[in-house]
C-alpha positions in Angstrom: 17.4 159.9 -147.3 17.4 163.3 -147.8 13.7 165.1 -148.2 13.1 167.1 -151.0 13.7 170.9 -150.3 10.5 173.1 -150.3 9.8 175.3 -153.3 11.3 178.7 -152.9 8.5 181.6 -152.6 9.0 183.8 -155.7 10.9 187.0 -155.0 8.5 190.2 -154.4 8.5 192.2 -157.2 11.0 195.4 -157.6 10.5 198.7 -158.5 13.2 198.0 -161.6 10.9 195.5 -163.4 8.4 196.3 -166.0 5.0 197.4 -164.7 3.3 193.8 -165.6 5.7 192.2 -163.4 5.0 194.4 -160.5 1.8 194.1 -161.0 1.5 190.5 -159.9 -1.4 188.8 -159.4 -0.5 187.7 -156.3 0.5 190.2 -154.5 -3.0 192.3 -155.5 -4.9 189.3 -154.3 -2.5 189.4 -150.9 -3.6 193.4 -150.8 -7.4 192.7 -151.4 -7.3 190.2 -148.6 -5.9 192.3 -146.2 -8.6 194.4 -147.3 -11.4 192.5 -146.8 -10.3 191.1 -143.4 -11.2 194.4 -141.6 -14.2 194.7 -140.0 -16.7 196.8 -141.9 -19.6 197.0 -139.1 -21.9 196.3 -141.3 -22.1 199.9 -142.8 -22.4 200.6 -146.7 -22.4 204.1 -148.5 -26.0 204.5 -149.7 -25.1 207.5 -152.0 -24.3 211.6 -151.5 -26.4 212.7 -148.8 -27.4 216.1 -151.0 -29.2 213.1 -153.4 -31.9 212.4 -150.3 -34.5 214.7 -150.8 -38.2 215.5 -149.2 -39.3 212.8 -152.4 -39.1 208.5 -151.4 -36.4 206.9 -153.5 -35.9 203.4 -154.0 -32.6 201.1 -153.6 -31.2 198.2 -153.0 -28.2 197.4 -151.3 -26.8 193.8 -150.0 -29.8 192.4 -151.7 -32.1 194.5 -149.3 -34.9 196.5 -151.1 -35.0 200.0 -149.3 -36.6 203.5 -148.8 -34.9 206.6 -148.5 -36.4 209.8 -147.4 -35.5 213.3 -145.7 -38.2 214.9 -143.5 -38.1 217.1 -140.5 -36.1 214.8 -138.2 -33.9 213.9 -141.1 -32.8 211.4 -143.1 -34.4 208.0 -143.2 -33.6 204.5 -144.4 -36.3 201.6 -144.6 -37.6 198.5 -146.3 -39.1 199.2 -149.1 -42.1 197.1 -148.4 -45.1 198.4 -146.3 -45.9 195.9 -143.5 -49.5 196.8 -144.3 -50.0 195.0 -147.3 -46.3 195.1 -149.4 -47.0 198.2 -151.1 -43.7 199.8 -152.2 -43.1 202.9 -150.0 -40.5 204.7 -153.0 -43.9 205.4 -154.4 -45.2 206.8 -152.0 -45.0 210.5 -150.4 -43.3 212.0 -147.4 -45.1 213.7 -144.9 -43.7 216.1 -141.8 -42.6 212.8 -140.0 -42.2 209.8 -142.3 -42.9 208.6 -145.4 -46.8 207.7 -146.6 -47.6 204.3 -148.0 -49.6 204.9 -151.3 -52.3 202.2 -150.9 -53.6 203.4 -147.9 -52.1 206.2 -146.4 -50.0 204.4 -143.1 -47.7 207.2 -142.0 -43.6 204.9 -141.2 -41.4 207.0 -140.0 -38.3 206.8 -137.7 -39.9 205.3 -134.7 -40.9 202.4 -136.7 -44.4 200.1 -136.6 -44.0 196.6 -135.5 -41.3 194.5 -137.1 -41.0 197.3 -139.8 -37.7 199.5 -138.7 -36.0 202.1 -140.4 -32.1 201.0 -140.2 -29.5 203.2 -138.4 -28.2 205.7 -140.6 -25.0 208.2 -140.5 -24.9 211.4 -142.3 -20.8 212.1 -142.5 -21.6 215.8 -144.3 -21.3 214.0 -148.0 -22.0 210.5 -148.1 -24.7 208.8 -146.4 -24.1 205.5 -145.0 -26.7 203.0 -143.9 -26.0 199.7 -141.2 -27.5 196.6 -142.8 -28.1 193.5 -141.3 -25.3 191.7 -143.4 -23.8 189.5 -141.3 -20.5 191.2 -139.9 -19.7 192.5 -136.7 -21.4 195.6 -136.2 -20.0 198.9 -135.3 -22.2 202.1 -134.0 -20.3 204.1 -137.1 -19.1 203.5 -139.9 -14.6 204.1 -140.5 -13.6 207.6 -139.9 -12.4 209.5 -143.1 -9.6 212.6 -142.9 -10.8 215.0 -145.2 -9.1 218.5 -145.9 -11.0 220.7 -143.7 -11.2 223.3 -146.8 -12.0 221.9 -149.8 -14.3 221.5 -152.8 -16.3 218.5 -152.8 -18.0 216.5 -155.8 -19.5 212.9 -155.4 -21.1 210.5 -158.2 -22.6 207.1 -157.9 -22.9 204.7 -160.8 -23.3 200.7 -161.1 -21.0 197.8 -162.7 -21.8 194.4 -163.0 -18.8 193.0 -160.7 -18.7 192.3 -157.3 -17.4 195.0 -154.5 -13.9 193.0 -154.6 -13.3 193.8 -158.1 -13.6 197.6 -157.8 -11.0 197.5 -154.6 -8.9 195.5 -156.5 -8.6 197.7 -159.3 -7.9 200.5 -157.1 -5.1 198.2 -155.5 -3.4 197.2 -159.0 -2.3 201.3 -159.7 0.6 199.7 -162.3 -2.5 200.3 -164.4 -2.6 203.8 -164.1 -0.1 204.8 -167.0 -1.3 202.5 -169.8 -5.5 202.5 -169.6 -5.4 206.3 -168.4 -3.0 207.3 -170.5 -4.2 210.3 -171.5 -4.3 211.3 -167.7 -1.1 209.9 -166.5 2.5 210.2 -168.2 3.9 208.3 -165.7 3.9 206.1 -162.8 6.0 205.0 -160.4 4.6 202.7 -156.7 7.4 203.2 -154.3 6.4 200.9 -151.6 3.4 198.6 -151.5 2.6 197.2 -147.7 -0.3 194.9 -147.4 -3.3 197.7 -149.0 -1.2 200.5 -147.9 0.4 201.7 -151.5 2.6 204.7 -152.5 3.5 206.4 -155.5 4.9 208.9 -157.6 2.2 209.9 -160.4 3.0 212.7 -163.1 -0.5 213.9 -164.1 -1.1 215.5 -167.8 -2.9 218.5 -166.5 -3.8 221.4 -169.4 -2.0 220.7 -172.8 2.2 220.8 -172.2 1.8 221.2 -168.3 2.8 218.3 -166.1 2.3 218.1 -161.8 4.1 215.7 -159.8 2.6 214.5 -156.8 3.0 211.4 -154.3 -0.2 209.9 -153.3 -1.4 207.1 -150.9 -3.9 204.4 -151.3 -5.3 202.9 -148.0 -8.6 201.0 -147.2 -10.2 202.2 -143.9 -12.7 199.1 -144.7 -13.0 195.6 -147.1 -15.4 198.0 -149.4 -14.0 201.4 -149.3 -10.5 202.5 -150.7 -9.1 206.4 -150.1 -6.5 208.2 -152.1 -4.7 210.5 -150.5 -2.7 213.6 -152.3 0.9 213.5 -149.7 2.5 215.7 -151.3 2.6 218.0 -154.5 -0.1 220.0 -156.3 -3.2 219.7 -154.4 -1.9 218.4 -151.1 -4.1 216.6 -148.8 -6.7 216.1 -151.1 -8.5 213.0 -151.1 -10.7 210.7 -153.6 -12.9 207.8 -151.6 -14.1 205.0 -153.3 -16.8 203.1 -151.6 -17.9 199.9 -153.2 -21.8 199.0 -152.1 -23.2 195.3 -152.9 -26.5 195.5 -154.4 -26.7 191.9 -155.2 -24.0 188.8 -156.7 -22.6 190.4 -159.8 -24.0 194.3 -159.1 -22.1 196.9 -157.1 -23.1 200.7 -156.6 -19.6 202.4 -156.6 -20.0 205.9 -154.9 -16.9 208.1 -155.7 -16.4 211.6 -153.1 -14.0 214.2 -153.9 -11.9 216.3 -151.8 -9.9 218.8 -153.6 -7.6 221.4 -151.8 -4.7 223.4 -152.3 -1.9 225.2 -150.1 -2.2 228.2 -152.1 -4.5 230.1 -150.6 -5.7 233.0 -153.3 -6.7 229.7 -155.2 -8.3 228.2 -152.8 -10.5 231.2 -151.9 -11.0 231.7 -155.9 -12.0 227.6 -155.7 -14.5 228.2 -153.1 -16.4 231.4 -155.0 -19.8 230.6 -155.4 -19.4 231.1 -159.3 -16.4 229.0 -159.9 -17.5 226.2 -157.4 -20.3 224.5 -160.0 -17.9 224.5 -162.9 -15.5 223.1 -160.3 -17.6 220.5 -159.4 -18.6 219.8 -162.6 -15.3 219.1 -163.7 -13.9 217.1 -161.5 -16.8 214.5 -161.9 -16.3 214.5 -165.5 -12.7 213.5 -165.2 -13.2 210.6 -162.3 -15.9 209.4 -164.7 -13.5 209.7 -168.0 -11.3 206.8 -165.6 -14.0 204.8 -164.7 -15.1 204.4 -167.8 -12.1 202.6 -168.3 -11.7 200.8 -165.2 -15.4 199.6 -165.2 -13.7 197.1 -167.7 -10.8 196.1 -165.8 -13.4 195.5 -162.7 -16.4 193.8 -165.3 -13.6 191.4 -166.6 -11.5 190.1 -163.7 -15.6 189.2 -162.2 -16.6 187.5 -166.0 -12.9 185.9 -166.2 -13.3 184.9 -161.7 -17.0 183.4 -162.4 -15.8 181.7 -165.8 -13.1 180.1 -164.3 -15.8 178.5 -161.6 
């Protein structure tokens, strides 16, 4: 008797079918995987490192309560709680060498006291990144990002109630692009998507009539960070990084950075003028936030409709 032939495997999406059908569920979830298989050492972005000033503040990342200071030796990162008594060190001060503990005064700093230790920190010029004990294979530093060596930079951090996953995998579905940003994008077209390695053709609504064309990449140096890359086009080699911070099940810190460049250099030396550089800067958040407006949807959903679904 003959055995029933197996299922066929449904054929990979082309570039001819409507945007819904290359977007397919599967093959996102295929991306994110791939994604989340590489080894992230443990490191998460704890926000822009111009943020850390010589004042404690307080977060919480992979459901670990911590400290964050800047004194003369630099930047620290800590438990939160005192191992005096508990008292929470955000409140406190920081001194020449540490930060003080408002109850009574206990001076922590970077050596550490007892089982209280600061965690190890890296400073990569924008974004500080802090190792966690979270339970993956640690690395001494956290993936190494190619930025434009000349650029203007501007970062912002914000919170969703999703899970890291869900923010990566909006960044992997860009069939999106054209429909929920449409008033940013006229049109989109991926030319080849391998494993979280994606390539497009994007045609960007710049200032009333005018149009740009560019190609772009999408890659994930991590399984919580995801990096757009300009290839080619108006503003070549500039980059936008999305790193995607657990703070607990449900709540993820998203901490955008962005690179912007040009090949024209009169522009770029007019970019870099101390008087345009704010407005710049100012700008460019305002339009990354303009997106994510939108996308914190698409990334709150597909976690409500994941969790709903048991």
């Amino acid at each position: 008797m003959t055995p029933n032939p197996k299922p066929s495997a449904a054929p990979e999406p082309s570039r001819a079918d409507p945007d819904w059908v290359q977007a397919s569920p599967a093959r996102i979830d295929r991306a994110l995987r791939h994604a989340q298989s590489k080894v992230g050492g443990n490191w998460f972005v704890v926000d822009a490192s111009e943020r850390v000033r010589d004042t404690p503040s307080r977060y919480v990342l992979a459901d670990t309560e911590l400290v964050v200071w800047r004194d003369d030796q630099g930047i620290g990162v800590a438990p939160a709680s005192c191992p005096h008594m508990g008292a929470d060190l955000s409140t406190g001060r920081v001194c020449a060498t540490g930060v003080v503990c408002p109850w009574h005064g206990l001076v922590l700093g970077h050596k550490g006291h007892g089982a209280w230790q600061p965690f190890p920190t890296h400073d990569d010029g924008t974004l500080l990144w802090a190792r966690l004990p979270a339970g993956e294979l640690s690395r001494p530093k956290p993936p190494a990002l190619a930025r434009p060596e000349r650029n203007v930079a501007a970062t912002f951090r914000f919170e969703l109630d999703c899970d890291p996953q869900d923010v990566i995998a909006n960044r992997l579905d860009p069939w999106h692009g054209a429909h929920l940003h449409g008033h940013s994008f006229e049109a989109l077209e991926v030319t080849s998507a391998e494993r979280d390695e994606l390539r497009m053709r994007v045609r960007v609504k710049a200032f009333g009539p005018i149009r740009m064309d560019a190609e772009v990449m999408f890659s994930c140096p991590g399984p919580r960070s995801i990096v757009m890359t300009i290839e080619e086009g108006e503003g070549a080699g500039s980059v936008l990084e999305t790193h995607a911070s657990p703070i607990a099940p449900g709540r993820t810190a998203v901490t955008e950075a962005i690179f912007a460049t040009t090949s024209r250099s009169k522009a770029m030396w007019l970019f870099e003028r101390p008087w345009v550089r704010p407005f710049l800067r100012r700008q460019m958040v305002v339009h990354a936030k303009r997106l994510w407006n939108e996308d914190r949807e698409y990334s709150e959903r597909r976690y409500s409709l994941r969790h709903a679904a048991g």
